[in-house]
Structure formats: C-alpha cells, structure tokens
C-alpha positions as CSV (number, residue, x, y, z in Angstrom):
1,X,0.0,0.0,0.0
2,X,1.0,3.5,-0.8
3,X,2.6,5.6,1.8
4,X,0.7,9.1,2.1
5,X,2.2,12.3,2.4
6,X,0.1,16.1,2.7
7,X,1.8,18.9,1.8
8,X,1.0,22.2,3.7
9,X,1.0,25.3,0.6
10,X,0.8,25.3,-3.2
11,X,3.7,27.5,-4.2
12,X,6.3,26.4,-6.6
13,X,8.3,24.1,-4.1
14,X,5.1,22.3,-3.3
15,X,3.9,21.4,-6.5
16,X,7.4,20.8,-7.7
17,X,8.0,18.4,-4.4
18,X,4.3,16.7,-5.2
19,X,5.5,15.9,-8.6
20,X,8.4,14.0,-7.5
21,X,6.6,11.9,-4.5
22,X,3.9,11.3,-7.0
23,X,6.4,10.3,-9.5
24,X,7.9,7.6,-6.4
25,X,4.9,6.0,-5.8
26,X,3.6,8.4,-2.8
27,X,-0.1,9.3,-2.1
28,X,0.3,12.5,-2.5
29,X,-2.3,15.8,-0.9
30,X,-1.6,19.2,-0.9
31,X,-4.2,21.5,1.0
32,X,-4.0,25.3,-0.1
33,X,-5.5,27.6,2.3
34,X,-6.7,30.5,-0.4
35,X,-9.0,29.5,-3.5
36,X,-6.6,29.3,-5.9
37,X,-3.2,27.3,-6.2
38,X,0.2,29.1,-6.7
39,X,1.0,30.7,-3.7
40,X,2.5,33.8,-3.8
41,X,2.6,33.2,-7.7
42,X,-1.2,34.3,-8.5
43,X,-2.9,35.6,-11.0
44,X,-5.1,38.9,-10.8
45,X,-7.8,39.0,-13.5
46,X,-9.8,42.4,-13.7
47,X,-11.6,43.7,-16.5
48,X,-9.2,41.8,-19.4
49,X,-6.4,42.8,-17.9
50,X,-4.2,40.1,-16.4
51,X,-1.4,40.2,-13.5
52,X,0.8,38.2,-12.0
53,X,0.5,38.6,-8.6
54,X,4.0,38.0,-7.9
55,X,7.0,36.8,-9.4
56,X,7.6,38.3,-12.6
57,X,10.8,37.6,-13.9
58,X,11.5,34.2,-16.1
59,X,15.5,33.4,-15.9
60,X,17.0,30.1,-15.2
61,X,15.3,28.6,-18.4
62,X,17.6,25.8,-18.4
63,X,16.6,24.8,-14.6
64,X,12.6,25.3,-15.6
65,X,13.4,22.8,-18.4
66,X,15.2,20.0,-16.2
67,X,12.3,20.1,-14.1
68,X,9.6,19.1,-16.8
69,X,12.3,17.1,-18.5
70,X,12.4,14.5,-15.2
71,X,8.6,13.8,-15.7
72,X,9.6,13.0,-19.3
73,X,7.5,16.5,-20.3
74,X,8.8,19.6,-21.8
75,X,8.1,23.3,-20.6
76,X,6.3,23.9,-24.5
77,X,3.9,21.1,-23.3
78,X,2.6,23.5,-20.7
79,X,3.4,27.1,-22.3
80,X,4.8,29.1,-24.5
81,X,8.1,31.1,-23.8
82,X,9.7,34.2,-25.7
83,X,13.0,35.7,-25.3
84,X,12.4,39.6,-24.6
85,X,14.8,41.8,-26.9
86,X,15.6,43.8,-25.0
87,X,15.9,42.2,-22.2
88,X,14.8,45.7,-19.9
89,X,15.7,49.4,-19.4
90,X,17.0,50.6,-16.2
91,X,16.1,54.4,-16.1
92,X,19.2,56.6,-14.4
93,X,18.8,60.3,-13.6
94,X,20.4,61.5,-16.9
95,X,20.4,58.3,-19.0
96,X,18.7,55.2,-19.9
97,X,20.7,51.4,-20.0
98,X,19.3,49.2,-22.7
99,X,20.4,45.6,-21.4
100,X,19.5,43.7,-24.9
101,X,19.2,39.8,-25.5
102,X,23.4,39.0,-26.8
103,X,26.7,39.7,-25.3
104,X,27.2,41.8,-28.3
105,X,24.5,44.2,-27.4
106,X,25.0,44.1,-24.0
107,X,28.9,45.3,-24.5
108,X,28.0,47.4,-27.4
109,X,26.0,49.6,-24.2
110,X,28.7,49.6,-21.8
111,X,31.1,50.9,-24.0
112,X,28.7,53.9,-24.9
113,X,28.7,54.1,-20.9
114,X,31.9,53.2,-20.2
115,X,35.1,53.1,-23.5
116,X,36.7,50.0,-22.9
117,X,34.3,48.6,-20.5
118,X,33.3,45.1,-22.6
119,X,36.7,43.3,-22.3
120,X,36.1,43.9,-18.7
121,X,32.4,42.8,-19.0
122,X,33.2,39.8,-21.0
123,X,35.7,38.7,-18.6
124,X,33.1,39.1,-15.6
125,X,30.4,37.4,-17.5
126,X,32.7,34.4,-18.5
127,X,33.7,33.9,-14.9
128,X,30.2,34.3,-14.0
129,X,29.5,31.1,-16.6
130,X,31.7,29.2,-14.6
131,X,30.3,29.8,-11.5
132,X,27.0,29.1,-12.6
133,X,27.9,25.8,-13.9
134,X,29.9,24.6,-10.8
135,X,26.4,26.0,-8.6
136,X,23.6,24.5,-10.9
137,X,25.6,21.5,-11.4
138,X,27.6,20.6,-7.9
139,X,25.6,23.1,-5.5
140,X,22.1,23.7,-5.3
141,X,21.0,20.2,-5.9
142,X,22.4,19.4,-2.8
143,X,20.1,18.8,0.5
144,X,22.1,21.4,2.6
145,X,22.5,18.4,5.2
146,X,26.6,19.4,5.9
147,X,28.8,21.5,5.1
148,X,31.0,19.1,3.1
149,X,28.1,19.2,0.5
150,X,30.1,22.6,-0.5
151,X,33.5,21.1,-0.8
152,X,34.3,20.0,-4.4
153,X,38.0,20.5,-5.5
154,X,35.6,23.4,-8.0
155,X,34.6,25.4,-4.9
156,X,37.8,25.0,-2.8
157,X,39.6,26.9,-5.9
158,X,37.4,29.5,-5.1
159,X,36.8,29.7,-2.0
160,X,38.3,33.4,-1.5
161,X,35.0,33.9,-3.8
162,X,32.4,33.0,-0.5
163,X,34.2,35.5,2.2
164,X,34.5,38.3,-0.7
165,X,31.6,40.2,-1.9
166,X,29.5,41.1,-5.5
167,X,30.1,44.6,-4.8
168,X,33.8,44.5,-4.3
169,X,34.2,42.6,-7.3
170,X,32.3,44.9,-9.4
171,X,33.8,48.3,-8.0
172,X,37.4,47.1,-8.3
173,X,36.6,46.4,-12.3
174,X,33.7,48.9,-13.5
175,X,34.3,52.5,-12.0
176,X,30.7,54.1,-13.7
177,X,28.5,54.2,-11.1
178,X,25.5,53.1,-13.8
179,X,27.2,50.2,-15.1
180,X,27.5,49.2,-11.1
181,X,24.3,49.5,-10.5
182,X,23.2,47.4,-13.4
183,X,25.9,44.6,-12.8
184,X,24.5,44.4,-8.8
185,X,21.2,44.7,-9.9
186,X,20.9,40.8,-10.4
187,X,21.8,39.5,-7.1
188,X,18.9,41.7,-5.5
189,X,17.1,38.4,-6.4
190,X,19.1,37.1,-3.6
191,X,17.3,39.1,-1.2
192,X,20.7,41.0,0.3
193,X,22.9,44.1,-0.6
194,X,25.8,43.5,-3.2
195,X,27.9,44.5,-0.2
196,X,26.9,41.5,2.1
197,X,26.3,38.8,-0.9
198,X,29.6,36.7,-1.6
199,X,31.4,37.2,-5.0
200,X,30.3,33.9,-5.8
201,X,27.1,34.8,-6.6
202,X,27.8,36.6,-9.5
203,X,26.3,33.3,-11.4
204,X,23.1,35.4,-11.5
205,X,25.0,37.7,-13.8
206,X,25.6,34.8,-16.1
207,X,21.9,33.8,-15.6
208,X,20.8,37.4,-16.7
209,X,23.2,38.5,-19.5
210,X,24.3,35.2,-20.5
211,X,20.3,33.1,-20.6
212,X,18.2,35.9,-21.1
213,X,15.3,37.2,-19.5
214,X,11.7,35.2,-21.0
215,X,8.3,35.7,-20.9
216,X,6.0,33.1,-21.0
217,X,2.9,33.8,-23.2
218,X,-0.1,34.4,-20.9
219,X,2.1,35.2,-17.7
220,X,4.2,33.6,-15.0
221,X,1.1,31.4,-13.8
222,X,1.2,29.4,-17.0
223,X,3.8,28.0,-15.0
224,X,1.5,27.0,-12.0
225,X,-1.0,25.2,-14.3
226,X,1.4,23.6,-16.1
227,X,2.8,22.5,-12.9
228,X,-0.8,21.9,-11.6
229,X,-1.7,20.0,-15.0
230,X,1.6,17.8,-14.7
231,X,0.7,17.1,-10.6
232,X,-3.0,15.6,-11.4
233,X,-1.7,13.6,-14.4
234,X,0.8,11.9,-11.9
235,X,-2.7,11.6,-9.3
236,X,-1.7,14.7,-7.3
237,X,-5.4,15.9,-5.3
238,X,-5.2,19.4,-4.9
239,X,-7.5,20.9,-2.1
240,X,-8.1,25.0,-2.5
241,X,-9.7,27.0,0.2
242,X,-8.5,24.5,2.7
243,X,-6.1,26.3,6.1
244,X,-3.8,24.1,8.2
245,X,-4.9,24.3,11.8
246,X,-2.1,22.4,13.0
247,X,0.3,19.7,12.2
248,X,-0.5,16.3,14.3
249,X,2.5,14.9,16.7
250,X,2.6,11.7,18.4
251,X,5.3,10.1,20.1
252,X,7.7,12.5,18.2
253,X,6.6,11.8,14.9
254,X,4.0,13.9,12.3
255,X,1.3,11.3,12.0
256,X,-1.1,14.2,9.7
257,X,-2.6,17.5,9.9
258,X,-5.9,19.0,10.8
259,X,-7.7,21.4,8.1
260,X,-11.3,22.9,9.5
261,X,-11.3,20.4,12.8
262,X,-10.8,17.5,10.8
263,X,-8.2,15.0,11.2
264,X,-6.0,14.2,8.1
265,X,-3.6,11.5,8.9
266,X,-0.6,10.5,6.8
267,X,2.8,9.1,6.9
268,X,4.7,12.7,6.0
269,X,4.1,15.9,6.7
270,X,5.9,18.5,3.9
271,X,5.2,22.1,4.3
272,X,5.3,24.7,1.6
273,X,4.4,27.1,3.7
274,X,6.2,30.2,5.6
275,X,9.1,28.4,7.7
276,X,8.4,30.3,10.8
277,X,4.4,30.2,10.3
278,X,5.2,26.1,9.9
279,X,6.8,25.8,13.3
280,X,3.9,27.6,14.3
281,X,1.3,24.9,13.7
282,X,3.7,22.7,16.3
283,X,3.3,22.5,19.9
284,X,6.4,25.0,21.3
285,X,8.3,22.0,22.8
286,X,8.4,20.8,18.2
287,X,9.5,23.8,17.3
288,X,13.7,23.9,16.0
289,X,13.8,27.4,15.6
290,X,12.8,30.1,19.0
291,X,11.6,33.5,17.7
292,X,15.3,34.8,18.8
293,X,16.5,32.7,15.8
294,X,14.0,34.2,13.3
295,X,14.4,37.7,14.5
296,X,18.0,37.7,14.6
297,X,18.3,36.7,10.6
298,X,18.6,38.4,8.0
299,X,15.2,38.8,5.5
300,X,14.9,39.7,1.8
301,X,12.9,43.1,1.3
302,X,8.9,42.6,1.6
303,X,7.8,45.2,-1.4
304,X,4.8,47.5,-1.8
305,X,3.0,46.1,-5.3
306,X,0.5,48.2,-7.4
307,X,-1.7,46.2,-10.4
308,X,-2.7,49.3,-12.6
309,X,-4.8,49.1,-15.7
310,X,-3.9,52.0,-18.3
311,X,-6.4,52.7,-21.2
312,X,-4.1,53.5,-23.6
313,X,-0.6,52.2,-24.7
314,X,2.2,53.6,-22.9
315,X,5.6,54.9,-24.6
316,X,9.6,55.1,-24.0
317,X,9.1,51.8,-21.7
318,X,9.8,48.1,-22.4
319,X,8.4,45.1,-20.7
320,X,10.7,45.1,-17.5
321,X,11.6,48.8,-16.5
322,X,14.2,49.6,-13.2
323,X,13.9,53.4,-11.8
324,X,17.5,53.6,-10.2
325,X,17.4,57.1,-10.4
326,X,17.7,57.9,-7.0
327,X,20.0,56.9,-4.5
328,X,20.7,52.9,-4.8
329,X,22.5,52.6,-1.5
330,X,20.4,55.1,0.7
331,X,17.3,53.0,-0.3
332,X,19.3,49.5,0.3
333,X,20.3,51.2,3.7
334,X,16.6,51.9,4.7
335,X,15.4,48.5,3.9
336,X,18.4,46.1,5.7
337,X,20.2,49.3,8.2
338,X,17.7,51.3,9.2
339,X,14.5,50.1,8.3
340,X,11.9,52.4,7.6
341,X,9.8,53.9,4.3
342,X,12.2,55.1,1.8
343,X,12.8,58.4,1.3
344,X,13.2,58.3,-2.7
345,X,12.6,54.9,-3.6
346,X,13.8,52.9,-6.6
347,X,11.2,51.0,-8.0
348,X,10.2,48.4,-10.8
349,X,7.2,48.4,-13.7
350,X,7.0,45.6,-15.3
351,X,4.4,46.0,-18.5
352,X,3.6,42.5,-19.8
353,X,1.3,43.8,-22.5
354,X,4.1,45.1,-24.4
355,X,5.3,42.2,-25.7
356,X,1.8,39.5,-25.1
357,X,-1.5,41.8,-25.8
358,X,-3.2,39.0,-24.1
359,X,-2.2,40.3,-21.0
360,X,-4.4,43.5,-21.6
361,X,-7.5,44.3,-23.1
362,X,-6.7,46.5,-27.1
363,X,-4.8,49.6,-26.8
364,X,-4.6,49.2,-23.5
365,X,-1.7,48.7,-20.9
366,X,-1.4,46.2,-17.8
367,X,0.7,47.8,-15.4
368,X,2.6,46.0,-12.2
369,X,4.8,48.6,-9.7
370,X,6.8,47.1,-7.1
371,X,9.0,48.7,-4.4
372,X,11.1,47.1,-2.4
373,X,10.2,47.9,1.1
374,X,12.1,46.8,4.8
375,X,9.9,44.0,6.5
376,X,7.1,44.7,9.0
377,X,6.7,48.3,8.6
378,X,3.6,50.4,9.3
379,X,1.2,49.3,6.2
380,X,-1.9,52.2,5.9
381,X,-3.5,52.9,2.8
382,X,-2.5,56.8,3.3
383,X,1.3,55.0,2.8
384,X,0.0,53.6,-0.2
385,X,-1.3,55.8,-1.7
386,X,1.4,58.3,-0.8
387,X,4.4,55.8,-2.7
388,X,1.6,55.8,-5.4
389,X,1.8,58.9,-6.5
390,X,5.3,58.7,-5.5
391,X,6.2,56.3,-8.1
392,X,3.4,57.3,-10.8
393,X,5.4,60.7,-11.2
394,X,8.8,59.9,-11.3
395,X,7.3,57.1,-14.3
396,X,5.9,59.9,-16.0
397,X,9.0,62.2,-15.2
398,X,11.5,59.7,-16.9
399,X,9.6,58.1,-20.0
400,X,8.1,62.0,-20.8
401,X,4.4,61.5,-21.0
402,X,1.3,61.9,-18.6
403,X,-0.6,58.6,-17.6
404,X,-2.3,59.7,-14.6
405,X,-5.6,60.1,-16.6
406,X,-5.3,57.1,-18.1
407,X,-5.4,54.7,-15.0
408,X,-8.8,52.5,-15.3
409,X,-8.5,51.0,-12.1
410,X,-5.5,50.0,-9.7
411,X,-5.1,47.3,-6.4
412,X,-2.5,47.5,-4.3
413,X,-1.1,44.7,-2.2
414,X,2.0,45.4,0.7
415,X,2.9,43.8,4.4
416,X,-0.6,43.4,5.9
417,X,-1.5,41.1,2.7
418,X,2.0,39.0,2.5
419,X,1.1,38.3,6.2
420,X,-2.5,37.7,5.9
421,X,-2.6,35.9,2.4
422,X,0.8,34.0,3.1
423,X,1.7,33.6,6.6
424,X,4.3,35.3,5.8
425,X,7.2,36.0,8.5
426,X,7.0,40.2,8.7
427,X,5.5,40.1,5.9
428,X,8.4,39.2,3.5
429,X,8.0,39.2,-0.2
430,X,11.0,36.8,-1.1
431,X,12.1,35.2,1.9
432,X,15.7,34.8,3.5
433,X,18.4,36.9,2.4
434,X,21.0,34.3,0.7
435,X,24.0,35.9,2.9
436,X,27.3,33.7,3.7
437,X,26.1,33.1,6.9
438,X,22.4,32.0,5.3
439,X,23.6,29.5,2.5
440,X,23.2,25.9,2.1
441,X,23.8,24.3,5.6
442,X,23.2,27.3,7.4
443,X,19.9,27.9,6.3
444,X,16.5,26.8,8.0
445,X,16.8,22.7,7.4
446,X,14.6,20.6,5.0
447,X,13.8,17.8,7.3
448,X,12.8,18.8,11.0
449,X,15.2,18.0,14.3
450,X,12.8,17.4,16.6
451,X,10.0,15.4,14.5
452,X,10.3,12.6,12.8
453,X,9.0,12.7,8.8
454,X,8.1,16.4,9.1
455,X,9.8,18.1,6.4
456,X,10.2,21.8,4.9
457,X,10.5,23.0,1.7
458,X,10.6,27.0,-0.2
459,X,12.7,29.8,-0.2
460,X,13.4,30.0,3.7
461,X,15.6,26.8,3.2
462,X,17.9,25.2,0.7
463,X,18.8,26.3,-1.7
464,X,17.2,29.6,-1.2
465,X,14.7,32.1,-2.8
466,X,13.4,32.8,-6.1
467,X,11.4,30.4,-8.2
468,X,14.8,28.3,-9.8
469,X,15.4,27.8,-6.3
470,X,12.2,26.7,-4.9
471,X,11.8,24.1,-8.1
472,X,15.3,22.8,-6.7
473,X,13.6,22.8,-2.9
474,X,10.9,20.9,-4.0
475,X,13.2,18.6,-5.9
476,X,15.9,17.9,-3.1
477,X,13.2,17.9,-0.1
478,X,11.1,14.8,-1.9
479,X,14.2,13.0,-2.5
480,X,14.6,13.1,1.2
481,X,11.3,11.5,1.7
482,X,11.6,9.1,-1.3
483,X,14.7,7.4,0.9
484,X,12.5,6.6,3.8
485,X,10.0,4.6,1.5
C-alpha cells in the first residue's frame, strides 16, 4: 500500500516536491489555504487585464526545463516562452541602459557608458558562466545536510569567492557608477545588498546577460497550471480553500494534519508554507527554531505592489523597467540598516502587454509597480497611496508622458497582505536573504530536528529564494522522503 504524504501550501516548491513523490509511488495531498493554487505566484484577473500577482521575472530557463524534463515532459507542453529583446531598461537620472538579449548588445551599451568597458564585462560574464555551472551543477541540488556538501575540488579553488563580496568585485573592475548598478542589480534576487552577498554569486549575472530574460505567453502562472496540469496527471489531489490548523505529533513523529477540525492523517508531513508560520502549527516544545533565531536573521525586502490598468498604450518603456534614479545605497540602507519607508525609492514596472497583448484588453496597458520595502513596517492605505503617487510621477518624469488620466482601475497589495494571504514571516516578499552566513547548511533545514517525517520545503531553506530555487527545494526535499519509503 501507498505511503501518504500532505503537503501544507501550493507554491512552486510544493507542486514541484508533489510531482516528485507522485512520481515515487507516494499518495500524494496538498491543502492550499486561499482558492486558488500558486501561492505567492497568482494571478489577478480584472476587467481583461491580467497580472501576475508576484514573481515576474523568467530566468533560469535551463533549470525550468530539467524540471519538466524529469517527468519525461517539456516546458512547450505547458506554455509558450519568448526571449524579450531587449531584455529591460533601467532608467538613471540622466540616462537610460538598454540591457538587450546578446553579449554583443549588451557590450556594445557599456562601452557607450563606459570606453573599454566590454573586455572587462566579458571577462566578468565568462567567470560568472563558470560559477553558474559549478552552482547548478555541484551546488544547489544538494540537501544542505553538511557542510561538506560545499567542498568540491571546484569550490575549494574559489573559496576566496564565498568571504569576498559582489560589490567588491564589481567596483574594483567597472568605475561608472550606472554600469555598477546594473551589474549588482541581479543579485537583488538574492534578497541582500551586493555588499553582504559573496562574489560567488555573480552566477546570476551569467543567468541574466548570459540566458536571457523570457516571458512566458499568458504570464508567470502558465507555470503554475502547467505545474498543476503535470501534478493531477501523476494523481496529485489538490485541495483550494483548505487552512492548516495544525500539524498532528505523536510520540515524536508527524502522523497528519488538521484542516477545519478534521483530522487528516498521513505518513509525512511536507510544508510549503512560511518556515516560521510552519513551526507555528507545532506544539512550542516541536519547534527547531525560537523567535530569537528568526528575528535575529537576515530577510529579503517585503515590497509594496500596485496592479494598474492603463487605457491607452504607454511609450519610452519596455516590458521590464528599473527606476534607479535615486540613490541605490540610501534606499538598500533603509530597507536592511535602518529600516523604515524610503525616502526616494527605486522602484520596478513591469508592463507585460508590451510584448503579449493578451495580458491587456486592445490599446490598453497592464501595469505592475513594485517597491522594495524593509519587512514589518507600518502598512496604511495613506502610505499607499502616498508611494503611489510617488512612483506614478517619477514614471511619468522619466519616460516624458502623462498617464495619470489614463489609469482604469488600480489594487494594491503590501505587508498586511503577504502576512494575511501568506503567513508570511514580517511580511516578507521573497524570503531569507542568501548571505554567507544563510547558505546551504546554514539555512533553516529541509527535514525537521525534533519530528520525525516532518519536512520543509521553499525559499526560507535550501537552496534559497526565487522560483529556480524553490523548483530545486521541491526537488531535493522529496528525495529526502523518497529514501524513507
């Protein structure tokens, strides 16, 4: 008979892990507790405009592909992807970066920035390869069980690269402050500053100028249902609407969960959910991790979001837009140093529409601000609407045209809602901060200490956040379980 295991959340590393134990010969259950699966990737639907609630960037491709690959699928079974040329604008003060979809492009910019700034860049980027390869290849697949896992004769040659840091590499080889910015932009997906993310880590520069940034046709959820569509052909039942009251203990082992006062027993417990609202659902004397632990760590940025629907198309922007024309360090020092509002924010728009008009109704625009806030602030809609207008200016400012006429409707979404939708820990948009003291072994475990077949999976633990990473989770965290059959 089939072992059963229920899995707490619907979010990437969930339906990635209930692939896998589906795929072993598990029972497999997950219970999501809002009406639709995805977790903090949903979808927003209003008026023929479509948004993805969340996570908006598509990199990686090759690590999207291995996943649908193991199930003997391919990700053009489920959806359609295009690469974005260009890849996105960052908007400066006095200048825009075009970051386009080649090497050649992307050098041809930096020396218009910078004179003799590509032989650098291509040296940077071809280190950056190298990295990646040794990380996809010998790192992040790995459970984050010891800290041998990260000693390969590839990683001991560069181990100066884990104690120093992105932004020290960068500095000592690009002087202009814009090309900088872009070249630290990418680890920001890390959830830390450049200054406090090892050098190693510059394989997300690889992943952005060297793979491309993609857009899959109808939005990041065509992801989720195709992930959703693979899970039920494997026999995956997927319960909506459906909150974890608490995860059942006896005699040190998870023996189920309860969901509205009823009893669901099984032989594993794997939660998708927020780490620290996980240990929650435990009696105190269960939990690994005290509040001291969780309050003394470091936490990527929650963000204030803004899904706007424009009436008319927009000009002078491209599908993913960066303001950094304001102070990049002043803001990065009043989300992780002194945490508190920003005083002039830098800020993201990411308008889908421009390159799929089905993610907007004709001659219209979909709209998606973020702006990466510190965690557990003050959340009122005065604040709200304040950045608003904040933001909505400085857009028009920059790309020299007036919009604020033009907005059909807009929802926001910001701390309260990360922590009332998602359980979320502060209210954190992206999860723990990938610092050296927060990688692989040192980061929240994947099987619990003090329960036995209770096990974790998503961006709080290995190998970290962003979606690549929580495909991996889900990956690594059922293989765990699989050996326990």
């Amino acid at each position: 008979m089939s072992k059963k295991v229920v899995i707490i959340g619907s979010g990437f590393s969930s339906l990635s892990a209930s692939c896998y134990l589906a795929k072993a010969g598990f029972e497999v259950d997950v219970y999501e507790k809002n009406q639709t699966v995805g977790g903090r990737a949903r979808q927003l639907v209003r008026k023929g405009f479509t948004f993805d609630i969340g996570p908006s960037w598509y990199w990686m491709p090759d690590i999207f592909e291995r996943f649908f690959n193991d199930f003997g699928k391919s990700t053009s079974d489920y959806y359609e992807l295009d690469k974005l040329s260009p890849a996105y604008k960052i908007f400066f003060s006095d200048d825009v970066i075009t970051i386009g979809d080649s090497m050649d492009k992307i050098c041809e910019e930096f020396e218009r920035i910078e004179p003799g700034s590509s032989e650098y860049l291509r040296s940077f980027i071809a280190k950056a390869q190298e990295n990646y390869d040794i990380a996809i290849n010998k790192i992040v697949y790995r459970p984050g069980l010891s800290p041998f896992e990260l000693v390969t004769k590839d990683t001991a040659l560069r181990v100066d690269q884990f104690f120093k840091t992105i932004s020290g590499q960068v500095r000592k080889q690009f002087k202009n402050p814009k090309l900088i910015s872009t070249l630290e932009f990418p680890v920001l997906f890390l959830g830390a500053k450049p200054s406090k993310t090892p050098s190693f880590y510059s394989f997300m520069n690889y992943a952005d100028f060297g793979l491309g940034t993609w857009h899959p046709r109808g939005g990041m959820y065509r992801i989720i249902e195709g992930m959703k569509a693979l899970a039920e052909e494997l026999g995956v039942k997927i319960h909506t609407g459906q909150a974890v009251e608490k995860i059942l203990v006896e005699d040190g082992k998870a023996k189920g969960i309860e969901v509205n006062q009823k009893i669901i027993p099984a032989d594993f417990v794997l939660t998708g959910a927020d780490y620290h609202h996980s240990e929650t659902l435990l009696e105190p004397r269960y939990r690994q991790y005290s509040e001291e632990y969780w309050n003394g760590k470091t936490f990527a940025p929650s963000s204030l979001l803004f899904y706007v629907g424009f009436d008319k198309k927009l000009k002078n922007i491209e599908h993913h837009n960066l303001f950094f024309d304001t102070d990049f360090e002043r803001h990065a020092e009043e989300i992780y140093d002194r945490p508190q509002w920003p005083t002039e924010p830098l800020f993201y728009v990411n308008f889908p529409s421009v390159t799929d008009p089905t993610m907007a109704p004709d001659g219209c625009e979909t709209g998606f601000f973020l702006v990466p806030i510190a965690p557990d602030l003050e959340d009122t809609p005065e604040l709200r609407e304040q950045y608003f207008d904040i933001v909505l200016k400085r857009l028009e400012q920059r790309t020299d045209q007036s919009i604020e006429n033009n907005i059909i409707f807009k929802e926001s979404f910001c701390v309260n809602d990360f922590k009332e939708q998602y359980n979320s820990y502060k209210g954190n948009a992206y999860g723990m901060a990938n610092t050296l003291m927060q990688t692989a072994f040192l980061r929240p475990g994947l099987k619990s200490k003090k329960v036995k077949d209770l096990y974790f999976t998503g961006q709080l633990t290995v190998p970290g956040p962003g979606v690549p990473p929580s495909l991996i989770s889900g990956k690594l965290v059922s293989e765990l379980i699989a050996q326990k059959k």
